[in-house]
Backbone as JSON Lines, residues from 0, in Angstrom:
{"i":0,"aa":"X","n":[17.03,-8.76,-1.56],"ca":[15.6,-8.49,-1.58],"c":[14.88,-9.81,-1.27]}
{"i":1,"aa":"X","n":[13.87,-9.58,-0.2],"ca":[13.08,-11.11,0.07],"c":[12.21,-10.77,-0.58]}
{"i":2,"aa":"X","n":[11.36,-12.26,-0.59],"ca":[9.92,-12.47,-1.62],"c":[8.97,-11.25,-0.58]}
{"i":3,"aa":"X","n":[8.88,-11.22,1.15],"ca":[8.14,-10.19,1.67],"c":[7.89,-8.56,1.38]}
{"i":4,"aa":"X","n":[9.35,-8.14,0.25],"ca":[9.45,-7.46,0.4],"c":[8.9,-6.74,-1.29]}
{"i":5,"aa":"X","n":[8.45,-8.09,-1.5],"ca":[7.95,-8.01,-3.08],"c":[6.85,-7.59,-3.27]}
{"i":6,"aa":"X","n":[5.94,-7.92,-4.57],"ca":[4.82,-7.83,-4.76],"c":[5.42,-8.59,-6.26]}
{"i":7,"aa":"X","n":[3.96,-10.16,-5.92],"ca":[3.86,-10.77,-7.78],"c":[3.11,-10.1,-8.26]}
{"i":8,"aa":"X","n":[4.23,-9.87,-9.82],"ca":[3.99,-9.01,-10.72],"c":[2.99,-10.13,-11.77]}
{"i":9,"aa":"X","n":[3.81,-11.67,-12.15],"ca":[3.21,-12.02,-13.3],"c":[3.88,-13.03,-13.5]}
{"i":10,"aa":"X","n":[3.81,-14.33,-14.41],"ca":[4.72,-15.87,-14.53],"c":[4.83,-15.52,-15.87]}
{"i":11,"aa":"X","n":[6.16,-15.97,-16.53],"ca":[6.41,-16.46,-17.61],"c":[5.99,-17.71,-18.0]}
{"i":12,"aa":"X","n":[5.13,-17.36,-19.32],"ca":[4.09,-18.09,-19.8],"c":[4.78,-19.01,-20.99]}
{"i":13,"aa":"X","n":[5.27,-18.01,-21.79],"ca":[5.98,-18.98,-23.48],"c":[6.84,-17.96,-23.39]}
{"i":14,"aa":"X","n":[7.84,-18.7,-24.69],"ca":[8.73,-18.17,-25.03],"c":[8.16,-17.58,-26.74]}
{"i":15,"aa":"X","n":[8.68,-16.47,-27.24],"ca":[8.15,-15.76,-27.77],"c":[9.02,-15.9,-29.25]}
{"i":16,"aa":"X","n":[10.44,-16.07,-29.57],"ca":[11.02,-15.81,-30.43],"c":[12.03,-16.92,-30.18]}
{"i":17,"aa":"X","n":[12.96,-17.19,-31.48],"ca":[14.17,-18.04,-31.32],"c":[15.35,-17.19,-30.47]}
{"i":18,"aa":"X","n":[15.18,-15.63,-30.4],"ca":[15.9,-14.9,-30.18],"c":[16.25,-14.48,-28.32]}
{"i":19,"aa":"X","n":[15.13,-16.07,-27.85],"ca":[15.51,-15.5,-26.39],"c":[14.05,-14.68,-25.76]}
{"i":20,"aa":"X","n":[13.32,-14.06,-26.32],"ca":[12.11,-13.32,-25.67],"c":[11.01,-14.09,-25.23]}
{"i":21,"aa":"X","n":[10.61,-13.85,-24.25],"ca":[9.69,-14.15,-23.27],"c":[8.17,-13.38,-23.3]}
{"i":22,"aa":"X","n":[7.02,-14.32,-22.86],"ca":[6.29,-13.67,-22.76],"c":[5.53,-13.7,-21.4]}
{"i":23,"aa":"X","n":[5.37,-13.07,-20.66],"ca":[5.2,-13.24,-19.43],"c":[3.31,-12.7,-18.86]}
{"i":24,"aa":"X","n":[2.55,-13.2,-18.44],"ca":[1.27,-12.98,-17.65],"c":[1.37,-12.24,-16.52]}
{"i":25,"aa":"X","n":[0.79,-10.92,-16.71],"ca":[0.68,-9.98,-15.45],"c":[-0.43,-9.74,-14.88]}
{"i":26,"aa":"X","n":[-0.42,-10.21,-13.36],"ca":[-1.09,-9.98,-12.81],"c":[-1.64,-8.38,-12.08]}
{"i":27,"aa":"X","n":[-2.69,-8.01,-13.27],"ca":[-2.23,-6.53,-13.12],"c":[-3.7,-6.08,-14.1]}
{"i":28,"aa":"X","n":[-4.46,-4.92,-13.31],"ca":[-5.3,-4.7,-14.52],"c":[-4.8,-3.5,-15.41]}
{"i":29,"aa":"X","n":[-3.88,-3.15,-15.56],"ca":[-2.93,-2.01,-16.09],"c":[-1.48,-2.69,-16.65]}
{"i":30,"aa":"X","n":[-1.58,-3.83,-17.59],"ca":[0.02,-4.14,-17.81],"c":[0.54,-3.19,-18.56]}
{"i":31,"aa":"X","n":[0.43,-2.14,-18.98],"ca":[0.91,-1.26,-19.68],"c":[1.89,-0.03,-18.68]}
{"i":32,"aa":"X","n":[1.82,0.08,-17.59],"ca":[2.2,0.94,-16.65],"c":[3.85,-0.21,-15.81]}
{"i":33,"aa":"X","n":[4.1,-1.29,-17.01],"ca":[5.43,-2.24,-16.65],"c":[5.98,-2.11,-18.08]}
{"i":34,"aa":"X","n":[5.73,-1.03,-19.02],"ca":[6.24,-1.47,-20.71],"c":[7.69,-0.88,-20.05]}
{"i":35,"aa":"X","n":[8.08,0.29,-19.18],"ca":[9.29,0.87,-18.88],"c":[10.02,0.4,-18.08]}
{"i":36,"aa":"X","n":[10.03,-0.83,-17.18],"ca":[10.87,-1.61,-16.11],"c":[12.54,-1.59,-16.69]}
{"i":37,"aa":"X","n":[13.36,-1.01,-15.77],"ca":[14.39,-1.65,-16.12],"c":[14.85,-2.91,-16.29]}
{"i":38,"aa":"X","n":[14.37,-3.52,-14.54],"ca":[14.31,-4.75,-14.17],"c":[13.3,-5.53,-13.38]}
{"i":39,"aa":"X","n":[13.47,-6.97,-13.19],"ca":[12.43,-7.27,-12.59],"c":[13.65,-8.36,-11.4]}
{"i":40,"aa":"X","n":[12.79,-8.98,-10.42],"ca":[13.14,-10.31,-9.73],"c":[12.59,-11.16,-10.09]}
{"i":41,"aa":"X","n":[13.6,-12.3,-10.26],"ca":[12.77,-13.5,-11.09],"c":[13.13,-14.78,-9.64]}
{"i":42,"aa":"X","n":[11.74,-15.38,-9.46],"ca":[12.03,-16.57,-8.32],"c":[12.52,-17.57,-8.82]}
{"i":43,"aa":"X","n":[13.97,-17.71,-8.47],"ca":[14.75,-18.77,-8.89],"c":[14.77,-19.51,-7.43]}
{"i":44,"aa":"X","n":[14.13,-21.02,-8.01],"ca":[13.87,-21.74,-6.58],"c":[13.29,-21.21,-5.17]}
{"i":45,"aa":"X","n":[13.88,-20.68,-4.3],"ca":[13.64,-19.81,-3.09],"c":[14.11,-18.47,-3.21]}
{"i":46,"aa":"X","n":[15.51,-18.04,-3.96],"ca":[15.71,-16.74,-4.27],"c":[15.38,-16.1,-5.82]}
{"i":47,"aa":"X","n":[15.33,-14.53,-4.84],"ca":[14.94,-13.68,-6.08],"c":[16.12,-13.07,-6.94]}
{"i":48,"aa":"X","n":[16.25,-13.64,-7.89],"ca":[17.66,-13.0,-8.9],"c":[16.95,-11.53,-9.67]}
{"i":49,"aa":"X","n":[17.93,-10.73,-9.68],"ca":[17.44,-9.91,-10.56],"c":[17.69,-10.02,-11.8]}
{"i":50,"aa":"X","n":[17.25,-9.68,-12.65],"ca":[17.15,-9.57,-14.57],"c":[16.7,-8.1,-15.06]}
{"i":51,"aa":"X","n":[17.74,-7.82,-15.65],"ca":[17.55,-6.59,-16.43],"c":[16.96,-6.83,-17.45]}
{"i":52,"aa":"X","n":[16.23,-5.79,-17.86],"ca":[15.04,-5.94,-19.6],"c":[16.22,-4.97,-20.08]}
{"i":53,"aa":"X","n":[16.43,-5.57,-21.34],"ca":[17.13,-4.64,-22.48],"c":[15.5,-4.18,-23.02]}
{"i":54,"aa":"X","n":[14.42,-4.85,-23.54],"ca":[13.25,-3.72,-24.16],"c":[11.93,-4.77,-23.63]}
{"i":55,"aa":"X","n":[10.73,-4.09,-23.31],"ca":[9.34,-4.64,-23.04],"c":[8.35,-4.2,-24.37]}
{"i":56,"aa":"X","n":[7.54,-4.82,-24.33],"ca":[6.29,-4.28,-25.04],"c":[4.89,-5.04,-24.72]}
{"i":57,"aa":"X","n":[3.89,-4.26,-24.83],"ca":[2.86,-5.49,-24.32],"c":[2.81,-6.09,-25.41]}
{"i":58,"aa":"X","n":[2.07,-7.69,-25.47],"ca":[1.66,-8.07,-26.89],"c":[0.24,-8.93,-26.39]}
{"i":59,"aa":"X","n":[-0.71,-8.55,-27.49],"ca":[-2.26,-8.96,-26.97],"c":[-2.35,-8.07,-25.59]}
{"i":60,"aa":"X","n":[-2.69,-7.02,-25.65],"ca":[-2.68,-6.28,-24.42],"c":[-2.58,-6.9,-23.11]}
{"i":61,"aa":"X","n":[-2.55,-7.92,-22.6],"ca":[-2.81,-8.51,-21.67],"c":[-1.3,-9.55,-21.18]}
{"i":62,"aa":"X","n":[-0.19,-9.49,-22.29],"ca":[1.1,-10.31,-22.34],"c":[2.06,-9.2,-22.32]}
{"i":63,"aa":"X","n":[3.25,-9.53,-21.62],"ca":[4.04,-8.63,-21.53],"c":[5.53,-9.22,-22.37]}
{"i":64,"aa":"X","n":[5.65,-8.28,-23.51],"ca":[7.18,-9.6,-24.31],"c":[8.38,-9.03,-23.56]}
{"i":65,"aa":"X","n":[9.03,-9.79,-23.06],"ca":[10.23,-9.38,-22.91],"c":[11.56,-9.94,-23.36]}
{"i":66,"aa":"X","n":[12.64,-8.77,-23.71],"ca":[13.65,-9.11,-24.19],"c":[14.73,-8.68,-22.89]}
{"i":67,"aa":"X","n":[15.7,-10.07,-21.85],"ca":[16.38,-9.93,-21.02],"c":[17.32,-9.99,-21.4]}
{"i":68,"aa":"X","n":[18.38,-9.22,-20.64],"ca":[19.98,-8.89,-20.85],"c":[20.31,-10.33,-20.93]}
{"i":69,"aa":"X","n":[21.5,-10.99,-21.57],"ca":[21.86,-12.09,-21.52],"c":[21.27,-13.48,-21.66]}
{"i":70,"aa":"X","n":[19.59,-13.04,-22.0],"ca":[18.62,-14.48,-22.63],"c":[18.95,-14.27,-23.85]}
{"i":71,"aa":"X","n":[19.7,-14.57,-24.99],"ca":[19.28,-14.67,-25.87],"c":[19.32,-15.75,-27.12]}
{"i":72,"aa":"X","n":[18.94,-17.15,-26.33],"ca":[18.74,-18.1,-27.31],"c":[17.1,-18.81,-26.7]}
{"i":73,"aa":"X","n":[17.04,-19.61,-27.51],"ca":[15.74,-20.5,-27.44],"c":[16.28,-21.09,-25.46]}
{"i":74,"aa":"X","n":[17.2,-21.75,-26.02],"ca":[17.71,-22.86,-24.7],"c":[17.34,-21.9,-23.39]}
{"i":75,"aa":"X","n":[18.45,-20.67,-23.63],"ca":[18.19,-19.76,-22.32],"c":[16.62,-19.36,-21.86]}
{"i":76,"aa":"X","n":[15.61,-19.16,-23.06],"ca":[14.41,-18.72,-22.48],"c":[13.81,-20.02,-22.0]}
{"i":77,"aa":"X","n":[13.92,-21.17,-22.66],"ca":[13.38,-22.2,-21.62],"c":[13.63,-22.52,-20.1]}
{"i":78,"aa":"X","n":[15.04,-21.53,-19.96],"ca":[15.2,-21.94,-18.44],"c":[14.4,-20.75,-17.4]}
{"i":79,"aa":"X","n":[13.67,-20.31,-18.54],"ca":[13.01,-18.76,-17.75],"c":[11.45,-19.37,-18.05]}
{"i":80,"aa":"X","n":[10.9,-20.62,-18.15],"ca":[9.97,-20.14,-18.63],"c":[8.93,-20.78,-17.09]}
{"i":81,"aa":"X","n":[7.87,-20.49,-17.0],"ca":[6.88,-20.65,-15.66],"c":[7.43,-20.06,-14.45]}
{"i":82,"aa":"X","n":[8.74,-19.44,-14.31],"ca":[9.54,-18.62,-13.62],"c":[8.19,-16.95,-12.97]}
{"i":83,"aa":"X","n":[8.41,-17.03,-11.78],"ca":[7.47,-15.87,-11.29],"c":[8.44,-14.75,-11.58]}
{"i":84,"aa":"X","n":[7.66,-13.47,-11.56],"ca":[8.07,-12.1,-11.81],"c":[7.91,-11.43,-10.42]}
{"i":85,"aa":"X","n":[8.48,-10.48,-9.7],"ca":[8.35,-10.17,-8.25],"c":[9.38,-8.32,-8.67]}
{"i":86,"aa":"X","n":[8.38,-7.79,-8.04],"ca":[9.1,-6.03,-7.96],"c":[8.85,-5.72,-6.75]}
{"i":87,"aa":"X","n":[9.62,-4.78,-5.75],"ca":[9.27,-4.07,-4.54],"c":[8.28,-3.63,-4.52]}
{"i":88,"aa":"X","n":[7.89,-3.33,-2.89],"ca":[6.58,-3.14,-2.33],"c":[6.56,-1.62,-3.23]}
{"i":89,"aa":"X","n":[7.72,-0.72,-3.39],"ca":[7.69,0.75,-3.43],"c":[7.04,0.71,-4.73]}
{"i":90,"aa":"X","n":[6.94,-0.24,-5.76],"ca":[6.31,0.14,-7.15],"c":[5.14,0.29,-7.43]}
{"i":91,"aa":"X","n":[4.72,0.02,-6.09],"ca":[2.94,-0.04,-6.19],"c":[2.6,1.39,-6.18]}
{"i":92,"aa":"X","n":[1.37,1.71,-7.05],"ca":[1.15,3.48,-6.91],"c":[0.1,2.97,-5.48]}
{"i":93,"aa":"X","n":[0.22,4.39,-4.64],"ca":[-0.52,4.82,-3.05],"c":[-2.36,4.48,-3.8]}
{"i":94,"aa":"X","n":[-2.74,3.84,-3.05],"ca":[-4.28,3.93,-3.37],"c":[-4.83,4.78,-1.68]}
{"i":95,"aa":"X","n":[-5.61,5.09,-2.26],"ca":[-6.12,6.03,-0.9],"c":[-7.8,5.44,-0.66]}
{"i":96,"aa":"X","n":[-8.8,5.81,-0.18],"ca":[-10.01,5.89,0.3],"c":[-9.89,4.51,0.46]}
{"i":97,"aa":"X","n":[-10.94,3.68,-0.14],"ca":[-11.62,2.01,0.39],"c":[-10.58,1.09,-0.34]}
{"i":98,"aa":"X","n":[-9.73,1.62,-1.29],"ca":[-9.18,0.77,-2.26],"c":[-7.95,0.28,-1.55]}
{"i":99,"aa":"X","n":[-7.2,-0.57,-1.78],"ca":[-6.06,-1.12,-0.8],"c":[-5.6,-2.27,-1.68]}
{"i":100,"aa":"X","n":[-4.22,-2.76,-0.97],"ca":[-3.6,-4.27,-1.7],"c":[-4.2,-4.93,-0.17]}
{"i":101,"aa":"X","n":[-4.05,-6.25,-0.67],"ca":[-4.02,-7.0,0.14],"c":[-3.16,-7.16,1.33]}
{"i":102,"aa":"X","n":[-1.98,-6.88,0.92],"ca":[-1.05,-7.22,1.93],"c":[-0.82,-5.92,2.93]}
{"i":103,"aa":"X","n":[-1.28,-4.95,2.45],"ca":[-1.57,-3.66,3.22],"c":[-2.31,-3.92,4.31]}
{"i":104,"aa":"X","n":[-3.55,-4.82,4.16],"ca":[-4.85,-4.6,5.59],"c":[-4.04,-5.78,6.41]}
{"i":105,"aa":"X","n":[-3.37,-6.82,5.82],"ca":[-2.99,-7.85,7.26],"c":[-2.59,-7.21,8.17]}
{"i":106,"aa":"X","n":[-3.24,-7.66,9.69],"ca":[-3.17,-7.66,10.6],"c":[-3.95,-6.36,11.66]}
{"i":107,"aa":"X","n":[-4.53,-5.76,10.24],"ca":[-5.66,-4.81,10.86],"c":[-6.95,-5.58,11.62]}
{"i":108,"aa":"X","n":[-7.47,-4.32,12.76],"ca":[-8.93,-5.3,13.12],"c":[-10.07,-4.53,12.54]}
{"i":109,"aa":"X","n":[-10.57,-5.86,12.61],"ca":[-12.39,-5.92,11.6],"c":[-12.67,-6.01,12.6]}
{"i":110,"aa":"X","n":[-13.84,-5.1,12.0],"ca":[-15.34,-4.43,12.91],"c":[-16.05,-4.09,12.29]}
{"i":111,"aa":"X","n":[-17.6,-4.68,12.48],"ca":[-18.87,-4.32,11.97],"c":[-18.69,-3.35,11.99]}
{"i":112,"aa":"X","n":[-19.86,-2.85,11.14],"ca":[-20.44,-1.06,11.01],"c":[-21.38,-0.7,12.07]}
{"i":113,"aa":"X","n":[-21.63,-1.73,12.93],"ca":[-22.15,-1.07,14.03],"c":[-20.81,-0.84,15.36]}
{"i":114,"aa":"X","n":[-19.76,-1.38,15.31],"ca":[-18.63,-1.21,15.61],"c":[-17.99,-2.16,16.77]}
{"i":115,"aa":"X","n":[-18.72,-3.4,16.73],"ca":[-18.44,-4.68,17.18],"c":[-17.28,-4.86,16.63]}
{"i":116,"aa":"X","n":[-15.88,-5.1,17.4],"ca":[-15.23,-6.1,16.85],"c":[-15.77,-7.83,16.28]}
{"i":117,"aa":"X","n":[-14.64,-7.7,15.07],"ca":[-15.17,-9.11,14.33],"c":[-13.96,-10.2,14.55]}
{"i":118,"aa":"X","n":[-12.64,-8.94,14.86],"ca":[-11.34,-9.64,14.91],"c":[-10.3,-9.27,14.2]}
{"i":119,"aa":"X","n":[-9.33,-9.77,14.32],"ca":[-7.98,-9.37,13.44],"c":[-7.88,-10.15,11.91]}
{"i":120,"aa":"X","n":[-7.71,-9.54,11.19],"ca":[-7.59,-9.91,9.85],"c":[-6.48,-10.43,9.9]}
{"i":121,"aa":"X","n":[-5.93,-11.94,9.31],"ca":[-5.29,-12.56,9.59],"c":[-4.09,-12.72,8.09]}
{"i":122,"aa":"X","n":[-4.9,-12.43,6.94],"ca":[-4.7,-12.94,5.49],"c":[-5.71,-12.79,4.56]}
{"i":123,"aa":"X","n":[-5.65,-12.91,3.57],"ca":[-6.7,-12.83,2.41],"c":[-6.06,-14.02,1.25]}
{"i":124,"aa":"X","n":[-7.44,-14.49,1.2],"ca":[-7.22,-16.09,0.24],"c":[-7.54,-15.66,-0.81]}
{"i":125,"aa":"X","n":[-6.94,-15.17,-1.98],"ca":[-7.3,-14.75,-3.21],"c":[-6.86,-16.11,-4.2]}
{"i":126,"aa":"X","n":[-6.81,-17.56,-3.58],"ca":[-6.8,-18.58,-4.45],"c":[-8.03,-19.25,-4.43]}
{"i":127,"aa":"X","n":[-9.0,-18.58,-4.23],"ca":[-9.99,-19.22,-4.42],"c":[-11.28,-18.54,-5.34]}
{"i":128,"aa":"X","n":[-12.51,-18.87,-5.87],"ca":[-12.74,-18.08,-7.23],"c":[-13.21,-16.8,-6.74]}
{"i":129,"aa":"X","n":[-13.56,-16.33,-5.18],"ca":[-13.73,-15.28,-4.53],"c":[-12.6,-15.14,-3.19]}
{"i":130,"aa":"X","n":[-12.61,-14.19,-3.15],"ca":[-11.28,-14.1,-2.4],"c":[-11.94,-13.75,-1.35]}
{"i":131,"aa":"X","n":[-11.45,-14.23,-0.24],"ca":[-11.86,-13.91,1.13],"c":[-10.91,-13.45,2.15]}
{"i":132,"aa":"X","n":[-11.39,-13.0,3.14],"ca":[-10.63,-11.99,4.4],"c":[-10.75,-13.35,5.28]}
{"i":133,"aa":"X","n":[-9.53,-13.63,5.91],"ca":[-9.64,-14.69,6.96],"c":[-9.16,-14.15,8.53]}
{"i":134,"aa":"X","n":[-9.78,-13.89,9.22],"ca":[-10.3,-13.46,10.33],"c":[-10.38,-13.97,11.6]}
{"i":135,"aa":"X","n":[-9.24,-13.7,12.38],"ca":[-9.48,-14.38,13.74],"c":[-10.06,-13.81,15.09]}
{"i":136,"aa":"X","n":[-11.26,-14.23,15.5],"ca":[-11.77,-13.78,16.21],"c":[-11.37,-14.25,17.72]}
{"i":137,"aa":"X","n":[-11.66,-13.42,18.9],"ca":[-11.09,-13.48,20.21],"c":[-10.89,-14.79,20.5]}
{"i":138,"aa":"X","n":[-12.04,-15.63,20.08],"ca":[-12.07,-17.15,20.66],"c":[-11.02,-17.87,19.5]}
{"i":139,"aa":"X","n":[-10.05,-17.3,18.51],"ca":[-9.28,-17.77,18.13],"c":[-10.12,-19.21,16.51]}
{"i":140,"aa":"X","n":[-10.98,-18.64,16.21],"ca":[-11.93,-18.98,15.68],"c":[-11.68,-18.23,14.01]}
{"i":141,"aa":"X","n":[-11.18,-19.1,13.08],"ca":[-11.31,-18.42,11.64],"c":[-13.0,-18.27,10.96]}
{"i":142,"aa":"X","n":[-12.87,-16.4,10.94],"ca":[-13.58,-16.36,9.98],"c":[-13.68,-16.0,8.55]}
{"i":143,"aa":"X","n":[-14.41,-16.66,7.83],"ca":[-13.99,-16.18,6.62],"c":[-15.5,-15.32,5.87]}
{"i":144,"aa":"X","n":[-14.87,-14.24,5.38],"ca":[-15.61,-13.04,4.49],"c":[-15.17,-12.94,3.36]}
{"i":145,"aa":"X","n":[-15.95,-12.94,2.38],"ca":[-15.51,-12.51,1.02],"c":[-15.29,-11.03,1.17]}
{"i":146,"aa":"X","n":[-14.06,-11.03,0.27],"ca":[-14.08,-9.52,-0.06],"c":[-14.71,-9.17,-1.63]}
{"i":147,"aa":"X","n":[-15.58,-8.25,-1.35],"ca":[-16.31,-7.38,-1.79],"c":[-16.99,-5.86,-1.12]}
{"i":148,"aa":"X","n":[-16.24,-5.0,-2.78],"ca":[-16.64,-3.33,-2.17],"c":[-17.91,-3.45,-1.71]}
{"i":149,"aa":"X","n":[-19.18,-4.23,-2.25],"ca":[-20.3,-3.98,-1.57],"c":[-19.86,-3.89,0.38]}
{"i":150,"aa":"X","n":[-19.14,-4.83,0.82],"ca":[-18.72,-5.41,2.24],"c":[-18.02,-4.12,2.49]}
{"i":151,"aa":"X","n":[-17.16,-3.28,2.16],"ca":[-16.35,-2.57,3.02],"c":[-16.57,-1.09,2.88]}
{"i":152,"aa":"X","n":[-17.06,-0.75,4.02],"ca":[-17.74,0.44,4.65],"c":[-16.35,1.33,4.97]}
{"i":153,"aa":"X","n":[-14.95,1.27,5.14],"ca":[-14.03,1.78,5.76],"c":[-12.85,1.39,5.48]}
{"i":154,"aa":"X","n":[-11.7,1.93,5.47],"ca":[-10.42,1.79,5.23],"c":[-9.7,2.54,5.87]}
{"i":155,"aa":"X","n":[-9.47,2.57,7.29],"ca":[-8.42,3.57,8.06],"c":[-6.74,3.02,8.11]}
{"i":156,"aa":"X","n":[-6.25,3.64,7.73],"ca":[-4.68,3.25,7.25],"c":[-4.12,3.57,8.43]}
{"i":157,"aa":"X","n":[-4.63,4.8,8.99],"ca":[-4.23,5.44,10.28],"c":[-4.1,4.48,11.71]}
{"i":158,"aa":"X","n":[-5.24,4.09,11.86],"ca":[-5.87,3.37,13.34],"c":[-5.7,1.84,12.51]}
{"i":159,"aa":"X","n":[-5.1,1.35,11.53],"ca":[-5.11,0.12,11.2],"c":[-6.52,-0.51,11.5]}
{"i":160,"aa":"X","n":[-7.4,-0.43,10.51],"ca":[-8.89,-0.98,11.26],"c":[-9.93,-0.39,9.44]}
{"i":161,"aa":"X","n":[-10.15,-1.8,9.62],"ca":[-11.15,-1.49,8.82],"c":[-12.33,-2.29,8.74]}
{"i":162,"aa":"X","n":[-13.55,-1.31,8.79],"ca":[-14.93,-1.72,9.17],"c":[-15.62,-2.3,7.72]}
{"i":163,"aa":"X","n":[-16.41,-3.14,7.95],"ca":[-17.23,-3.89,7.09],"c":[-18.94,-3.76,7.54]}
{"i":164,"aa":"X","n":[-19.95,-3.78,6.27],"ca":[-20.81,-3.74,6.38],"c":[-21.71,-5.03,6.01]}
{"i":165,"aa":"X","n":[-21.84,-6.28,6.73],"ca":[-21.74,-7.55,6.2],"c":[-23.33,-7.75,6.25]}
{"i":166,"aa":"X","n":[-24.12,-8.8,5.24],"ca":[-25.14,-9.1,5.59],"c":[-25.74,-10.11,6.61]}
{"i":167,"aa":"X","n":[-26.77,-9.77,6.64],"ca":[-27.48,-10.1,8.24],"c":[-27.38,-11.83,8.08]}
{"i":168,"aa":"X","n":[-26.79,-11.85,9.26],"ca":[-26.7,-13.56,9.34],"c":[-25.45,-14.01,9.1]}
{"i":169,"aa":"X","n":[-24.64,-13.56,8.24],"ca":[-22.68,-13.88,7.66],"c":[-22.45,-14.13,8.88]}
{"i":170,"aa":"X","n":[-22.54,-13.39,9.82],"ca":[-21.31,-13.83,11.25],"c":[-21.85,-15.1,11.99]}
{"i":171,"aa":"X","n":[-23.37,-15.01,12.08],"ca":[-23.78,-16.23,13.13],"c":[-23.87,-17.17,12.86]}
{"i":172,"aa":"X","n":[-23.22,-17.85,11.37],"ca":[-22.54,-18.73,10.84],"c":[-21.24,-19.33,11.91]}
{"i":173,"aa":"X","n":[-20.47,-18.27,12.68],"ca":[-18.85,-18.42,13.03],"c":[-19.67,-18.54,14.88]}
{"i":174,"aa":"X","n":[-20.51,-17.79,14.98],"ca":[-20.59,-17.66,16.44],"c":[-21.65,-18.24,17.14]}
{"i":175,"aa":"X","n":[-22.22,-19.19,16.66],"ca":[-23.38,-20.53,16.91],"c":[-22.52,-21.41,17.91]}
């Protein structure tokens, strides 16, 4: 399994018990819909190892504890700990209408709502405190759009293309 073929789930944060348990940060507004994982991929260096959960539970709704097959001392969970969490693309539930992952729209083209191409969506920078659509336009020119539902008028999964409704002036920022 490659990291492409993943989706980050969440980093191991602390270790939870002398007994080996982990507590891990999910990136997720639903960590409760991971209490049943058998297993997860854990990024060891460049590869993804798998790890079986003998039991999950959330703790502080927002932490996920886990108890792994074969962690079970202090020593072993330290070698798990700031370690990323990674599950297949297939675990994601289907979102339908405007809603989408990120890694779903790359390489779709943006187009105003009046139906100007804007360009090919290149990536989305969600490391920054608003996440933006980065956008290459014909002249090979990055643009960048925040994403926000106010902004997106469209989501065709079909025709790969999704239209935005941007305010007046955002583009002639890129095309001056």
């Amino acid at each position: 399994m490659t990291k492409e073929e993943c989706f980050y789930l969440g980093t191991i944060v602390s270790k939870f018990s002398y007994k080996g348990e982990v507590l891990a940060k999910l990136d997720t507004d639903t960590p409760q819909d991971y209490i049943d994982l058998e297993s997860v991929f854990v990024l060891q260096g460049t590869k993804l190892v798998p790890f079986f959960i003998d039991n999950a539970q959330l703790q502080k709704s927002s932490l996920l504890r886990i108890r792994f097959e074969d962690i079970e001392t202090e020593a072993d969970a330290d070698m798990m700990l700031k370690k990323e969490l990674y599950l297949p693309l297939n675990f994601l539930p289907q979102l339908k209408g405007n809603q989408f992952y990120y890694h779903e729209v790359i390489g779709f083209k943006v187009r105003e709502q009046s139906g100007k191409i804007i360009g090919i969506l290149q990536s989305v920078n969600d490391q920054t405190p608003q996440a933006l659509f980065e956008i290459m336009d014909e002249k090979k020119r990055l643009i960048l759009v925040p994403v926000h539902d106010d902004f997106i008028s469209e989501v065709n999964r079909e025709s790969s293309e999704l239209t935005l409704n941007l305010p007046d002036g955002l583009l002639d920022v890129y095309r001056s």
